[in-house]
C-alpha positions in Angstrom: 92.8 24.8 155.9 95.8 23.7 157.9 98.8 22.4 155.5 101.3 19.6 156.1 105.1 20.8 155.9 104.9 18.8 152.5 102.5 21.1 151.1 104.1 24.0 152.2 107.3 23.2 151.1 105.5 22.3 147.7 104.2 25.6 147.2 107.2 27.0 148.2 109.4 26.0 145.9 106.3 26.6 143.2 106.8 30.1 144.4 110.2 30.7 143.7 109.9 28.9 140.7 107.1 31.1 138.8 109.0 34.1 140.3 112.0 33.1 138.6 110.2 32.4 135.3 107.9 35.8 135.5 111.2 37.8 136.1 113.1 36.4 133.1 110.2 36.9 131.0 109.5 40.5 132.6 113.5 41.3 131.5 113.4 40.2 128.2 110.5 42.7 127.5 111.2 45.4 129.6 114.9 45.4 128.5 115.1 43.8 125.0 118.5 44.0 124.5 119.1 41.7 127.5 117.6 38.3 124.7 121.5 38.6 123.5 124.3 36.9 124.8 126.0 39.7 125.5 123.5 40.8 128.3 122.7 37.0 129.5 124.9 37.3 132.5 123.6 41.1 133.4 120.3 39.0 133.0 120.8 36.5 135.5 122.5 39.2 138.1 118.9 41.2 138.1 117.3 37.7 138.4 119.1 37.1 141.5 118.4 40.1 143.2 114.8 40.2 141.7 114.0 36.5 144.2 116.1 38.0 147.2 113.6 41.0 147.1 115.6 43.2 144.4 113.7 46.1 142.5 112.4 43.8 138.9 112.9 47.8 137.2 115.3 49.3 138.8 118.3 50.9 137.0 119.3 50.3 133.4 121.8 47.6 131.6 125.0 48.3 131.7 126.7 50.2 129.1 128.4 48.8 126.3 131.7 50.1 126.6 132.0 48.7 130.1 135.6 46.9 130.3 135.7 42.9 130.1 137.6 42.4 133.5 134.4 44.0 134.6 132.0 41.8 132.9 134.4 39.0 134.0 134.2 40.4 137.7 130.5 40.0 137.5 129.9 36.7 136.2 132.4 35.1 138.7 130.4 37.4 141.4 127.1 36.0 139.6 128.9 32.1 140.5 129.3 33.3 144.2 125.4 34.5 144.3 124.0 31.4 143.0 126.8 28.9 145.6 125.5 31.0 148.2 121.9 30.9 146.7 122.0 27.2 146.4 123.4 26.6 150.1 120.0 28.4 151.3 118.2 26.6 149.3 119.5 23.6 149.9 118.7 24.3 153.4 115.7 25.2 153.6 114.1 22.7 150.9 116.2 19.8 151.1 113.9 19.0 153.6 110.8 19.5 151.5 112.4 17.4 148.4 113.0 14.4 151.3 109.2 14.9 152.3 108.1 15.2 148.1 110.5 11.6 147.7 109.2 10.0 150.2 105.7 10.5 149.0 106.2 8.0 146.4 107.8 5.1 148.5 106.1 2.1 148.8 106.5 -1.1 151.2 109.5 0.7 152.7 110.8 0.2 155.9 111.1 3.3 158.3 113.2 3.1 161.6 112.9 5.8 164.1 115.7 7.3 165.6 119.3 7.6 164.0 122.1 6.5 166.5 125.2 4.0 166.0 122.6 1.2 165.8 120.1 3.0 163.6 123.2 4.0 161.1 124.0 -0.1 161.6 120.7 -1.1 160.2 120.6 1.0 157.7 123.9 -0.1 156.3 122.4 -3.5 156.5 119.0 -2.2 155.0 120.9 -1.4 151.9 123.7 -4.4 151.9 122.0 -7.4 152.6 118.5 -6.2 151.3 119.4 -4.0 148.4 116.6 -1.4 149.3 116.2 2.1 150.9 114.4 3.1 154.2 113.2 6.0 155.8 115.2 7.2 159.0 112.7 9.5 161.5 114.8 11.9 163.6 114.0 14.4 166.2 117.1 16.2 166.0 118.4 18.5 162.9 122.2 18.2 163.7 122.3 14.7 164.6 125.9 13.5 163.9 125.0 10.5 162.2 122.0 11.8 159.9 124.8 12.4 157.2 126.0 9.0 157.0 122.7 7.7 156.6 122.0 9.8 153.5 125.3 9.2 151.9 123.9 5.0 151.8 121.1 6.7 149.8 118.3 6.6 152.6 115.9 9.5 153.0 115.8 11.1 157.1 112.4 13.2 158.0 113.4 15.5 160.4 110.6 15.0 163.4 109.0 13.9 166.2 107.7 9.9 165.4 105.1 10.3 168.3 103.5 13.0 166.3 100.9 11.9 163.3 102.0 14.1 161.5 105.7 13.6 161.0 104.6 9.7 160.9 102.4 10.3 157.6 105.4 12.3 156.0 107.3 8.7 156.2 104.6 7.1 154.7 103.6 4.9 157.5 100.0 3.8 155.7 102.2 2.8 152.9 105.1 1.3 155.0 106.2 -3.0 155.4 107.5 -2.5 158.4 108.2 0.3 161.8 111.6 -0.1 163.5 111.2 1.3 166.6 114.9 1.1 168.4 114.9 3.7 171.6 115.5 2.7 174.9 112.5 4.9 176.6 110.1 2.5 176.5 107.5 5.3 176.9 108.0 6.9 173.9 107.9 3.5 172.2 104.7 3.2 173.1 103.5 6.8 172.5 104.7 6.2 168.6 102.4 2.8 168.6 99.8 4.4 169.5 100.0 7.0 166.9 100.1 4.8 164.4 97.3 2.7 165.5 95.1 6.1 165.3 96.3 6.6 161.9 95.5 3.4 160.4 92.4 3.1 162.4 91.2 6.7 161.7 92.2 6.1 157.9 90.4 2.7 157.6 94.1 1.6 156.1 94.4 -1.8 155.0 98.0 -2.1 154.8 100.0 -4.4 156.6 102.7 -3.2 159.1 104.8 -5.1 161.4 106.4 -3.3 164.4 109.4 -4.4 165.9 109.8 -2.4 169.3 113.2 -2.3 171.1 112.0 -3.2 174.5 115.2 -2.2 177.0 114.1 -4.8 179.9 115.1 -8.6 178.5 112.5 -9.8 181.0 110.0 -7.5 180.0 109.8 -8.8 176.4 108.9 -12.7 178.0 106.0 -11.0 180.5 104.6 -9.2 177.4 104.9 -11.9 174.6 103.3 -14.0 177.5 100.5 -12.1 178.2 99.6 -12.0 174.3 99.3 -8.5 174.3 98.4 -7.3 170.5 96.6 -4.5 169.0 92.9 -4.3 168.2 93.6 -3.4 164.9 94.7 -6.9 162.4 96.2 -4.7 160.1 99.4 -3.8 162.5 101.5 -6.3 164.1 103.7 -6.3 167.0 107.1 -7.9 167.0 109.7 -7.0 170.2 112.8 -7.1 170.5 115.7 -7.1 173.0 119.4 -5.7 171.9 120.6 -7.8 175.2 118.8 -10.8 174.1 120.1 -10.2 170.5 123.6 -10.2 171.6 123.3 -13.7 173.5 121.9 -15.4 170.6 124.9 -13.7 168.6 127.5 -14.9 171.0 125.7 -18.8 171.4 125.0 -18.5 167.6 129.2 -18.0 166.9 131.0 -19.8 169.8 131.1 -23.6 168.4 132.0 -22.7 164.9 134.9 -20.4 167.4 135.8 -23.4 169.0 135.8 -25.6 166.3 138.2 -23.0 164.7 140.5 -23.1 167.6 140.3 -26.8 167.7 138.4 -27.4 170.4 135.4 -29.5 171.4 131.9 -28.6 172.4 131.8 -31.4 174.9 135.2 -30.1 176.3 133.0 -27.4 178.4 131.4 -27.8 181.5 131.3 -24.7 183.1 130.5 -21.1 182.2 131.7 -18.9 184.3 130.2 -14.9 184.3 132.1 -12.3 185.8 129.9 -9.2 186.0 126.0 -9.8 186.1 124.8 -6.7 183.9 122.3 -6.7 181.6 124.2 -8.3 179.3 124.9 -11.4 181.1 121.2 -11.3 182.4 119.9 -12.3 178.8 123.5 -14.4 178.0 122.6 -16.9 180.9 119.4 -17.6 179.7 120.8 -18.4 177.0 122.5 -20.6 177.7 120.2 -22.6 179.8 118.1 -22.1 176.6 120.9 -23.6 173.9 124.4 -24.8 175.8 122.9 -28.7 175.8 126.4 -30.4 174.8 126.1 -34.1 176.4 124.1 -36.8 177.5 124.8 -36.3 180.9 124.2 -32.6 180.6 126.3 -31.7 183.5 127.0 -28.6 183.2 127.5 -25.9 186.2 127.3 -22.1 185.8 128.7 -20.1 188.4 128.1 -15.7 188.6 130.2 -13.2 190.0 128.7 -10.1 190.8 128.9 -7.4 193.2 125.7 -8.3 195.2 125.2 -11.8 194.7 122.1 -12.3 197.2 120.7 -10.1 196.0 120.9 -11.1 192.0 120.4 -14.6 192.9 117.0 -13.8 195.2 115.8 -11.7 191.6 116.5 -14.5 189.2 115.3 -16.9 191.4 111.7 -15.1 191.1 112.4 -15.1 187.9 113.5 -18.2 187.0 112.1 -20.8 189.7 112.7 -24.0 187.8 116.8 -22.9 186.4 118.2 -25.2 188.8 116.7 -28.1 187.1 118.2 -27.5 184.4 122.1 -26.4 185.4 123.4 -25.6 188.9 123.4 -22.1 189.3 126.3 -20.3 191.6 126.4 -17.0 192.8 129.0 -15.5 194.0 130.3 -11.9 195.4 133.1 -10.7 193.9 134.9 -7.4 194.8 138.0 -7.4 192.5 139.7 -10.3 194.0 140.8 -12.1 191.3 142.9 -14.5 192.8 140.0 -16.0 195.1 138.1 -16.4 191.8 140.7 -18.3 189.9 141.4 -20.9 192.9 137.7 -20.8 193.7 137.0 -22.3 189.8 140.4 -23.6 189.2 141.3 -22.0 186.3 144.8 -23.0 186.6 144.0 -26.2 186.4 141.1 -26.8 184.6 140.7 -23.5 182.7 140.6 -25.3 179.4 136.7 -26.6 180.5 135.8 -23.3 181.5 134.1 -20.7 179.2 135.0 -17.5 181.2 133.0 -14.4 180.1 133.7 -11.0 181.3 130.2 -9.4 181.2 129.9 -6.1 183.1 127.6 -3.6 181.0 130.6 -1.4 180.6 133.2 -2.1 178.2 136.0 -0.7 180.1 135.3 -2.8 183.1 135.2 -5.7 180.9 138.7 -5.2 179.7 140.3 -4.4 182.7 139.1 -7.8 184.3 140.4 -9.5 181.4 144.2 -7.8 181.7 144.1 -9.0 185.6 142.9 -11.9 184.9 145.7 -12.6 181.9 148.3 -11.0 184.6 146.8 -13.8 187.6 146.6 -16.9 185.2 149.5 -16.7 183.2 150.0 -20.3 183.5 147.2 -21.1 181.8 146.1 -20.7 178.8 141.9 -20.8 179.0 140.4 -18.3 176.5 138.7 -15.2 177.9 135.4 -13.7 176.3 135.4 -10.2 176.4 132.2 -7.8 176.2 132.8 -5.1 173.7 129.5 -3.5 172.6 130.5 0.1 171.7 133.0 0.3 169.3 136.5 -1.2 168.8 138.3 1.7 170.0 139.4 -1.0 173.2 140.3 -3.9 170.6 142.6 -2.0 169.1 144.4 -1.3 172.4 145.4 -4.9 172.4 148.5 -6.0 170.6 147.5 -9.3 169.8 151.0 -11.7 171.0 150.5 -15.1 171.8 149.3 -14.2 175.6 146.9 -11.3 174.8 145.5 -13.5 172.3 143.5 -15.5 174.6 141.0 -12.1 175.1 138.3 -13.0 172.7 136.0 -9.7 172.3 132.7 -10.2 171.1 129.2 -8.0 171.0 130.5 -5.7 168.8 127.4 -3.4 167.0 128.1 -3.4 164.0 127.6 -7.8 164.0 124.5 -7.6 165.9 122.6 -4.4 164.7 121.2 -5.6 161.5 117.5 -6.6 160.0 118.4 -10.6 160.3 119.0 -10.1 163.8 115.5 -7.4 165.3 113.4 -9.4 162.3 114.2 -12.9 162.7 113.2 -13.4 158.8 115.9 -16.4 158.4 115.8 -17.9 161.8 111.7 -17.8 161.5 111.7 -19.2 158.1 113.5 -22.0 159.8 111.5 -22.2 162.9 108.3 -22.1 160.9 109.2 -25.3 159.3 109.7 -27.2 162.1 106.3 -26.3 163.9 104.3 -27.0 160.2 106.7 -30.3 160.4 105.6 -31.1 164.1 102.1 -30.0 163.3 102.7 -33.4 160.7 104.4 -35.5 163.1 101.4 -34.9 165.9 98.8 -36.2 162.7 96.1 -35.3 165.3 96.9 -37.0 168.0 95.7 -35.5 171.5 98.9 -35.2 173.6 99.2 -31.4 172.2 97.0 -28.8 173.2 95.6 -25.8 170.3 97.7 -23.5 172.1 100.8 -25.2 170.1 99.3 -26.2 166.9 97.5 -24.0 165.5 99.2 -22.5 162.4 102.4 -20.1 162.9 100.7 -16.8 162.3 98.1 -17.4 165.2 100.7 -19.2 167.0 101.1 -17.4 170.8 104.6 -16.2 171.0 105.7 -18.7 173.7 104.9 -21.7 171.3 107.2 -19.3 168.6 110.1 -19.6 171.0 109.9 -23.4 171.4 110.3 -23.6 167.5 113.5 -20.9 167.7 115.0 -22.4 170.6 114.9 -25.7 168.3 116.4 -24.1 165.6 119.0 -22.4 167.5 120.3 -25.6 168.7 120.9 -27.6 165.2 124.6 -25.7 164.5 125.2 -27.7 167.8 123.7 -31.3 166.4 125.9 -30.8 164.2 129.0 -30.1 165.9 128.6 -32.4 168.6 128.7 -35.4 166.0 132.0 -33.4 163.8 129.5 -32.5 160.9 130.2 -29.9 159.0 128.3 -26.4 159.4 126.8 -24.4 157.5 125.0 -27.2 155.3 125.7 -27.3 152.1 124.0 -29.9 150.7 121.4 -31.3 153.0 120.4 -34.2 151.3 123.5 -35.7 152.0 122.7 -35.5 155.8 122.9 -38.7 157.4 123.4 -39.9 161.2 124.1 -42.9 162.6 121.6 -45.0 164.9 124.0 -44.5 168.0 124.0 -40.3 166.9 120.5 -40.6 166.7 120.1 -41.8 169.8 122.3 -39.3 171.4 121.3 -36.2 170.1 117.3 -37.3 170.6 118.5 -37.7 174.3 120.3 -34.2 174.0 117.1 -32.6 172.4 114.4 -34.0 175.5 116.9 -32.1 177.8 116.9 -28.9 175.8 113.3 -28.8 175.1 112.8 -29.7 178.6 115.3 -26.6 179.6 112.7 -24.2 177.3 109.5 -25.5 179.5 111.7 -24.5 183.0 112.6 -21.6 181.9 109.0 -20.3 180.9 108.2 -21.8 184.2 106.8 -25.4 183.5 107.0 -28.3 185.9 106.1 -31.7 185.5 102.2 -33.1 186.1 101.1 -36.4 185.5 97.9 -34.9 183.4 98.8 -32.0 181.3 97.2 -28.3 181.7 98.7 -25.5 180.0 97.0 -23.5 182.7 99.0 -24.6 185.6 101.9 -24.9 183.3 102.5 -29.0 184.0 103.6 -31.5 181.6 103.7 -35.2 181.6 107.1 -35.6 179.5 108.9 -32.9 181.9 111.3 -36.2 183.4 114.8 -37.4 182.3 114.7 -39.6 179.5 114.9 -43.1 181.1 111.5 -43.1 182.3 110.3 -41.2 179.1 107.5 -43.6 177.2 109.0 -45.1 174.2 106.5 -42.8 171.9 107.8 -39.8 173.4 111.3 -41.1 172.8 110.3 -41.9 169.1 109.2 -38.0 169.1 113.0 -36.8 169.6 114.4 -39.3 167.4 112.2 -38.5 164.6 113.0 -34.6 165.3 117.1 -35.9 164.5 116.1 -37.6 161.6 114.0 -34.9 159.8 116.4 -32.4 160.4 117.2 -32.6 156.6 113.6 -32.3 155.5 113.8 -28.7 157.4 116.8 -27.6 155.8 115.5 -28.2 152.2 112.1 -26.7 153.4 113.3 -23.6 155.3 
């Protein structure tokens, strides 16, 4: 009969304990006089030696004339034997009381993998969520397993692509697997382990997955293809930690700006210097979110260090981007000065966002300084990468110049359960489609594939509904409404705001279809990926117009509803 590490340690620890209770009992008759206090710490001595292998008979108690310094010296010898005793025990079946604990948890959440973004979501776990998880790591002198126990979480020391080490987490009893490694391998290795559990088991428990998928583009080609698992019980979410940063960064900079006392329509050009992973996902965000005018004129220029060849790759990528912003690439081999006069920072730096994106933070700092040494006679703000730590930050001695480096991407804002589960932003986005799925009242201009309801709703029709979501801080701020909402009822827009941000919205929703590589058809067919509406908003028919405008005017509905 082959036993799991739970059992073992079970029995164990039964071991030692009926050892411990047949020796004192064994004592007390063997050598009577040990029942009185005066014997009790001679007692304990023999009991010691008896569970590291001692002889239960051996020798005789100690006479009764022996001296109390002696008796003394033994009992504070006795407190060293049982520190030392508890250390080994601690060691060996701390391990075992983690595996008996986690035995009884239910509708837990278990991440795999402890690192500075693991430790991050369990802090989270605990702060915003109140609850305990179950940390899975391969190695026993991982630097961060400590800090994860001391916020009260239990770590099973093992390898997640085994069954085995996944059933001592509980996984047929689990809400939810956090999957956040970047070998995208082994992320599917621990998937498929599970799926053999629960469909070996016949376990009707339902699981969602959220998988850290390391390729931004990757996530699109695989939500896109619909890929899921045969068996209903287990969902698949992905995730991006690039693509969770740009919605971070989009998500933060007009409440920034409207801190600083600047405009969201003052911008109208983003400007990224390094073309990394990180500003991969950030420009698609942009093209996804930045829609700040009527006119939507804004230009976005790259700097990398092979241009061609990043612009020939997101052009395959992205066919349709330019009809949605002019796109610029540029090489760029540290010459700062060409850049500024290139984009005329000097003079028009205010209208700029400028972010330094290189995937390494110290390259991202030292643009910043030359650019802050090149441009001191401006004053345009600089966003700064910073992803690992704020050991760079606190370089900075913040004066009125240095001032103007703004870091952002820090871990510890973006590693948390909001961000890999979307539970707020989907509550949100889940209203608007049931509220669109209202608006449409059956009409045929909409095919299944985007109205169905949002559990059987394909992932690309999900995104339409975030992207939307996404954008309302903006509404807001682009009319000087305050944000957050605190009392949406009292949300109210004028007919010439109305008008203005339905116009806004057609561009931005026509921005989403681009990107996922629509184009405009007289006849629809979500097959070829062509759309009717896919044309600027003068020639739009005055029903599809009456479709944005009513999307402004129920934006209070979905804030009560969300």
């Amino acid at each position: 009969m082959n036993l799991t590490r739970r059992q073992k340690g079970l029995l164990g620890i039964a071991f030692v304990c009926f050892l411990i209770i047949l020796s004192w009992i064994g004592l007390s008759k063997f050598f009577p006089e040990s029942n009185s206090l005066r014997y009790l710490p001679d007692r304990i001595y023999r009991i010691i030696k008896i569970v590291f292998g001692g002889d239960p008979s051996g020798s005789g108690l100690e006479a009764e004339n022996v001296p109390w310094e002696l008796i003394l010296a033994k009992i504070c010898a006795i407190g060293i034997l049982l520190f030392g005793a508890y250390k080994i025990i601690q060691k060996v079946f701390s391990e075992q009381f983690n595996l008996l604990k986690a035995s009884f948890k239910q509708n837990h959440v278990i991440s795999v993998g402890i690192s500075k973004k693991g430790r991050q979501l369990f802090q989270s776990l605990k702060e915003d969520y109140k609850q305990k998880g179950i940390a899975i790591e391969k190695e026993t002198d991982h630097a961060d397993i400590n800090s994860v126990k001391k916020q009260g979480h239990l770590v099973i020391i093992g390898n997640a692509e085994e069954e085995s080490t996944l059933l001592e987490a509980g996984i047929k009893r689990a809400s939810s697997l956090i999957v956040f490694l970047e070998n995208e391998q082994t992320v599917i290795e621990i998937i498929e382990s599970v799926q053999d559990i629960y469909d070996r088991s016949k376990c009707q428990n339902d699981l969602l997955c959220f998988l850290h998928i390391s390729n931004p583009r990757l996530i699109d080609l695989v939500k896109n293809t619909g890929i899921h698992l045969d068996n209903n019980q287990i969902q698949l979410r992905f995730f991006n930690i690039h693509k969770m940063l740009a919605r971070q960064f989009f998500s933060q900079l007009p409440l920034d700006l409207q801190r600083d006392g600047k405009k969201l329509s003052d911008i109208n050009k983003i400007v990224f210097l390094g073309y990394g992973d990180f500003a991969k996902a950030m420009m698609v965000q942009a093209m996804r979110i930045f829609h700040i005018s009527v006119e939507n004129d804004l230009k976005i220029a790259v700097y990398s260090e092979q241009a061609e060849k990043d612009r020939n790759y997101f052009n395959e990528q992205y066919p349709k981007a330019n009809k949605i912003f002019p796109i610029e690439f540029h090489n760029f081999q540290g010459t700062y000065n060409e850049l500024i006069s290139r984009e005329e920072l000097l003079e028009k730096g205010d209208e700029t966002l400028f972010i330094t994106a290189f995937d390494q933070d110290q390259t991202n700092l030292n643009s910043a300084l030359e650019l802050l040494d090149k441009a001191q006679n401006s004053k345009f703000p600089i966003y700064v990468l910073n992803a690992e730590g704020k050991g760079l930050r606190k370089l900075i001695r913040y004066s009125e110049e240095s001032d103007r480096i703004k870091f952002f991407g820090q871990m510890e804002d973006i590693c948390n359960l909001e961000f890999i589960t979307g539970n707020k932003l989907d509550r949100l986005a889940q209203a608007i489609h049931d509220d669109y799925r209202k608006l449409l009242s059956g009409a045929s201009s909409e095919s299944a594939r985007y109205t169905s309801d949002w559990l059987t709703l394909s992932e690309d029709a999900k995104d339409a509904s975030r992207a939307q979501a996404d954008h309302i801080p903006y509404k807001f701020l682009l009319t000087h409404k305050e944000w957050p909402v605190n009392q949406p009822d009292a949300i109210s827009f004028s007919e010439d705001e109305v008008e203005t941000l339905a116009i806004i919205e057609h561009n931005r929703w026509m921005a989403h279809r681009y990107i996922n590589g629509w184009d405009y058809g007289e006849v629809r067919n979500d097959e070829l990926k062509l759309h009717p509406s896919l044309i600027p908003w003068e020639i739009l028919s005055e029903s599809e117009k009456q479709k944005d405008r009513d999307t402004i005017l129920r934006i209070k509905i979905l804030l009560n509803e969300k």
